[in-house]
Structure formats: C-alpha cells, structure tokens
C-alpha positions in Angstrom: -145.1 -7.2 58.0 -148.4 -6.9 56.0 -149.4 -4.1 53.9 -152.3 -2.6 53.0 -152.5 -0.4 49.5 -154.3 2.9 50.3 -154.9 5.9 48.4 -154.2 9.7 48.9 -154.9 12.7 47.3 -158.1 11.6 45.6 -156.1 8.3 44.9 -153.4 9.9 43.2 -151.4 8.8 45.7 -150.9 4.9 46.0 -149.1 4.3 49.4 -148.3 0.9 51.1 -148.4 0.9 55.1 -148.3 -1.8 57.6 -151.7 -3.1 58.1 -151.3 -3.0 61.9 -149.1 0.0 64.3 -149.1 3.0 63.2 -151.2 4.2 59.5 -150.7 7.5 58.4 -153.8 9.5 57.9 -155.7 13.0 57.7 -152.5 14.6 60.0 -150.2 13.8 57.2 -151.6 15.0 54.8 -152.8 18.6 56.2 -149.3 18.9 57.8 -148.1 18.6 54.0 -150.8 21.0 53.0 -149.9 24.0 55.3 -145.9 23.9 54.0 -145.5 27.0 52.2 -142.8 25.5 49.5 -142.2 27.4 46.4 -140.2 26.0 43.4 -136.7 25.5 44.0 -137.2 24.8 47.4 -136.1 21.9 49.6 -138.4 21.2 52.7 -137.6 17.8 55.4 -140.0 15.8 56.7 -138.9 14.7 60.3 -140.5 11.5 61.7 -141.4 10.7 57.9 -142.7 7.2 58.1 -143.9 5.4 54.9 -143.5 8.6 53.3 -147.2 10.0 53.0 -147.0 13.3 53.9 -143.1 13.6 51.7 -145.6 12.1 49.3 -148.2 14.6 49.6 -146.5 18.0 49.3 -144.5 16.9 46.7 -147.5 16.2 44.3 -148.8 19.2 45.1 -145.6 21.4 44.2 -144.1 19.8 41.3 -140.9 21.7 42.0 -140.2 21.3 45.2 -137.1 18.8 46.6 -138.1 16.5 50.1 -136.0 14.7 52.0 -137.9 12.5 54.9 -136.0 11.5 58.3 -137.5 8.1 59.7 -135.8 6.1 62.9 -137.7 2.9 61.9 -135.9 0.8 58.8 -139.2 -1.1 57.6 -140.3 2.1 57.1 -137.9 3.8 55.5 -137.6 0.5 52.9 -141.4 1.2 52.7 -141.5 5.2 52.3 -138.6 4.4 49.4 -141.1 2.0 47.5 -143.9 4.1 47.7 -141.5 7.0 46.6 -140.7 4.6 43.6 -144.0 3.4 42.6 -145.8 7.1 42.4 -142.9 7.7 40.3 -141.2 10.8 42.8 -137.7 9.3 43.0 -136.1 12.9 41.4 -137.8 14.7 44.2 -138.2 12.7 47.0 -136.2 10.2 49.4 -136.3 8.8 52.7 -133.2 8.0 54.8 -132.8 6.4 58.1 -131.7 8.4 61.1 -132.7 9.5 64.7 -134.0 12.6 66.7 -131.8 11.6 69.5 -128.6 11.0 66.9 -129.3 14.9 65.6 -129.6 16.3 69.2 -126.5 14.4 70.4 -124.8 16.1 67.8 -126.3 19.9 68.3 -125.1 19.3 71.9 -121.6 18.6 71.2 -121.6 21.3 68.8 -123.3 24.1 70.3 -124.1 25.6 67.1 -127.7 26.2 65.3 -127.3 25.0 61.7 -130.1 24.5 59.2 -130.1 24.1 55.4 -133.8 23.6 54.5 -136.0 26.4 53.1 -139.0 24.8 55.2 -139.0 22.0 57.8 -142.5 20.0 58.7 -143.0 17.3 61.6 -145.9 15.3 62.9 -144.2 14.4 66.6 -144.7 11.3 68.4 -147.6 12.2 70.5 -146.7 10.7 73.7 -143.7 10.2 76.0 -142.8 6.5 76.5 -142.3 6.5 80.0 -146.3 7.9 79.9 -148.1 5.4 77.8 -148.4 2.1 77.6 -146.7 -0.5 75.0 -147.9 -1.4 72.3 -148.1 -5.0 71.4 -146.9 -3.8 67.7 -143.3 -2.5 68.3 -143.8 -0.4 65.3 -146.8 1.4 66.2 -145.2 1.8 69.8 -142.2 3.8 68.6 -144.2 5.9 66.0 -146.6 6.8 68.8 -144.3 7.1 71.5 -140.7 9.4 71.6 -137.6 7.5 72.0 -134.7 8.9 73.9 -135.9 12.4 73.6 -138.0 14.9 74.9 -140.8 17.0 72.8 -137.9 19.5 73.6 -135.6 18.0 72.0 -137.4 16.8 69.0 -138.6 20.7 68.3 -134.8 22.1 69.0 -133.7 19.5 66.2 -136.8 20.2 64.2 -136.4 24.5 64.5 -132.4 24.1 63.6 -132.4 22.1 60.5 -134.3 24.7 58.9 -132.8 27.6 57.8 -132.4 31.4 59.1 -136.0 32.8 57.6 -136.9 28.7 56.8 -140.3 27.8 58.2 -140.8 24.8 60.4 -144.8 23.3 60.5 -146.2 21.3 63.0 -149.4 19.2 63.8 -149.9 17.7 66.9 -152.7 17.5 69.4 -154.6 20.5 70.6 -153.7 19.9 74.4 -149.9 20.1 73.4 -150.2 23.7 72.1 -148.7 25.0 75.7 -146.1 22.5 75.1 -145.2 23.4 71.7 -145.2 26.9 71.9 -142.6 26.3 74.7 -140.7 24.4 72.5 -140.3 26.6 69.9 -139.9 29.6 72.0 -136.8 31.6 71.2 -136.4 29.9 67.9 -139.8 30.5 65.7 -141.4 33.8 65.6 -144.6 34.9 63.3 -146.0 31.4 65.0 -149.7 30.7 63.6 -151.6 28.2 65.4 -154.3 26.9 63.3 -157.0 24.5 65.1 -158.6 21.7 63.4 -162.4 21.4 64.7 -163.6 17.5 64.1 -167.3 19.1 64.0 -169.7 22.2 64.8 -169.3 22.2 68.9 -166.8 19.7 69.0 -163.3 20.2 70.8 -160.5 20.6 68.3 -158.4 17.6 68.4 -155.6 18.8 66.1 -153.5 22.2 66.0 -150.9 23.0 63.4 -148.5 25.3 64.5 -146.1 27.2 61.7 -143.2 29.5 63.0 -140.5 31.5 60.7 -136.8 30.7 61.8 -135.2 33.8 63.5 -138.7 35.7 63.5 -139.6 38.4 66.3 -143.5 38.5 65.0 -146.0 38.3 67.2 -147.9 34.7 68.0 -151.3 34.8 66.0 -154.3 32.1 66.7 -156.5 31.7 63.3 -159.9 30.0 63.2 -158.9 27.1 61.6 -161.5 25.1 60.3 -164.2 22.6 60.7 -163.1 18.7 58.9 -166.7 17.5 59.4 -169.6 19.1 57.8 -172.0 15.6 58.7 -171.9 12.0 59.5 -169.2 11.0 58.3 -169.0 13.8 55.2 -166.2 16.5 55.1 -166.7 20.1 54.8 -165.4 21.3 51.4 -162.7 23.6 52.3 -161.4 19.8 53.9 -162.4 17.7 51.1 -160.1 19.7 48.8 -156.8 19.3 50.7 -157.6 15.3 51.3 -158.8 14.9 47.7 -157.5 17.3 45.5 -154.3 18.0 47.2 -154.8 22.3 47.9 -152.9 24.2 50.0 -153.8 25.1 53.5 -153.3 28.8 53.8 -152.7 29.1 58.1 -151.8 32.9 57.5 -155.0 33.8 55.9 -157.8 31.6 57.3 
C-alpha cells in the first residue's frame, strides 16, 4: 500500500494515508473540532481510520485522552505510526475492532454501558448492498457499512459514551432524517449544524451533537459557509483547518 505524507492543522499535523481508497479530509477534521473535550477527559473515535481526526482534537486539547476504533488492520498499523511520529503516543492510540463485534455484544447483553466523557464518528456513508464496489477494497469498506446498519452503528456509537457523555457526528446532509432516527431515544439537546460548501449552495455536510440521557429540545444552527471564493475558505473555516479552533455548534 502507498502512502502519501499530508499535512493537517496548518501542517502541524504530519499524517500518512494510502494514496488510493479512502483519504481523510475536511470531515475529519471539523468532526474533531466540534467535540467539546475538557482536560481530563477521554473521548473515542469510532471508524478512526489513519487516525486524523484522533490526531486532530488531541492537538487541539493538550489534556484530553483518545482512543480510535478502526475495523481495517492497515489502518490501524497506519493511524499507530502517525500517532508515533507527531509524538501523541501518551494520549492517543488506535486499536482494531468492529461495529458489528460491539453490537453483537449489546445484543446479548441487553444493557447500555458507556465509559467515555464524549464519543465522535464520521459513519460509512453508504450501505453495501446500495453502492457499488470499489476496485480498492480499502476505500470500499471505509465508504461502505459492513454487517451493520446506520442503526446499528449509532446504538453502538450513543452507548459507549457515558450517561451526560456527548456523542458528535458528521455525515451527509441528506442523512439528517436518518440520523436523527438513529439517535432518537438515546441523545437529547441534539444540535444539527449544516456545513454550506458556498453562498447558495446546498449543504453537503451536517454535524449532529446530542447529550447521552438528554430530554432537551432538537435545535438547528446556521452553521456556516467553508467557501468564501474559488477555491478560498471563509475565515471562521480557515481557522479550524489551519489553526486547529474549536467549532462552537451550540453557539453559532
């Protein structure tokens, strides 16, 4: 597998991914931005892949523990070099596991159990009995779910975190019904937060943040616009993908 060196954060980050499948890319790292994690806490990173958005959040909050889950084992061998050469191996790691192994095990059990202040997830975006294959098998199964539903992924997702934990989201815009079904009954306070491509453009993106155990009502927040021009991001953008801020959903 070849890989290409990119940078993150301003190039603070120095990640390795597989030149071809699946690259990690703006979702990554505004899902890592809109975590709320204080110091002390411990936040997992479900369908982590090289480690970029683990990678992310834990530059930005210098005290802050992440553990990434990732099905694929070139990836995981990746995410833990990356992890190692940006120098994050007392904060971050990446072990291999499966949606489909933690939802076997939640239906055996019966039982919600969580122990992680905050929870994020970028979801496979498609269902593989939907889409077509891939030619790269890697690319394929980071794009496509394997052996479980978007149901299933959230219901893991929402109970590893814990009672009052948050649990963040990003996915496509068109998936918001499906989400929000998802996570009904098990998030509360939800904040869907559009990302708009451009001025009169369609938003593409949503993240979607919930509180474990919540009753508050479901707010929908501006969001914002990633495209100011050809090609040139807007500021309030350009200071999560360079300089590593926080994306406030509650207050935009």
């Amino acid at each position: 597998m070849k890989l290409s060196d990119d940078g993150f954060l301003g190039s603070r980050l120095q990640v390795l991914q597989p030149e071809k499948g699946y690259r990690a890319g703006i979702d990554a790292v505004m899902l890592a931005a809109a975590v709320p994690a204080l110091q002390g806490e411990h936040v997992l990173d479900v369908g982590a892949g090289v480690g970029v958005a683990s990678l992310c959040l834990a530059t930005r909050c210098p005290d802050v523990n992440v553990t990434g889950l990732e099905i694929q084992r070139a990836l995981v061998e990746t995410a833990l070099e990356n992890i190692a050469r940006n120098n994050l191996q007392a904060r971050v790691t990446v072990v291999e596991g499966s949606i489909s192994e933690k939802a076997a095990i939640l239906a055996d059990k019966d039982v919600a159990y969580g122990s992680f202040d905050h929870v994020m997830t970028n979801p496979p975006f498609y269902e593989r009995d939907k889409i077509w294959d891939s030619q790269n098998d890697s690319k394929a199964t980071a794009h496509a779910l394997e052996g479980v539903s978007l149901e299933e992924w959230l219901r893991v997702t929402c109970a590893m975190a814990k009672p009052k934990g948050t649990v963040t989201i990003i996915h496509r815009a068109d998936a918001l019904p499906e989400l929000l079904a998802g996570v009904e009954g098990r998030l509360g306070g939800l904040i869907a937060f559009p990302l708009w491509p451009a001025a009169g453009k369609e938003a593409n993106r949503v993240l979607l943040r919930g509180i474990k155990g919540s009753r508050a009502p479901f707010k929908l927040a501006n969001g914002f616009l990633l495209h100011d021009g050809p090609g040139g991001f807007t500021a309030e953008a350009d200071a999560i993908l360079r300089n590593g801020a926080a994306l406030p959903l509650g207050s935009a």
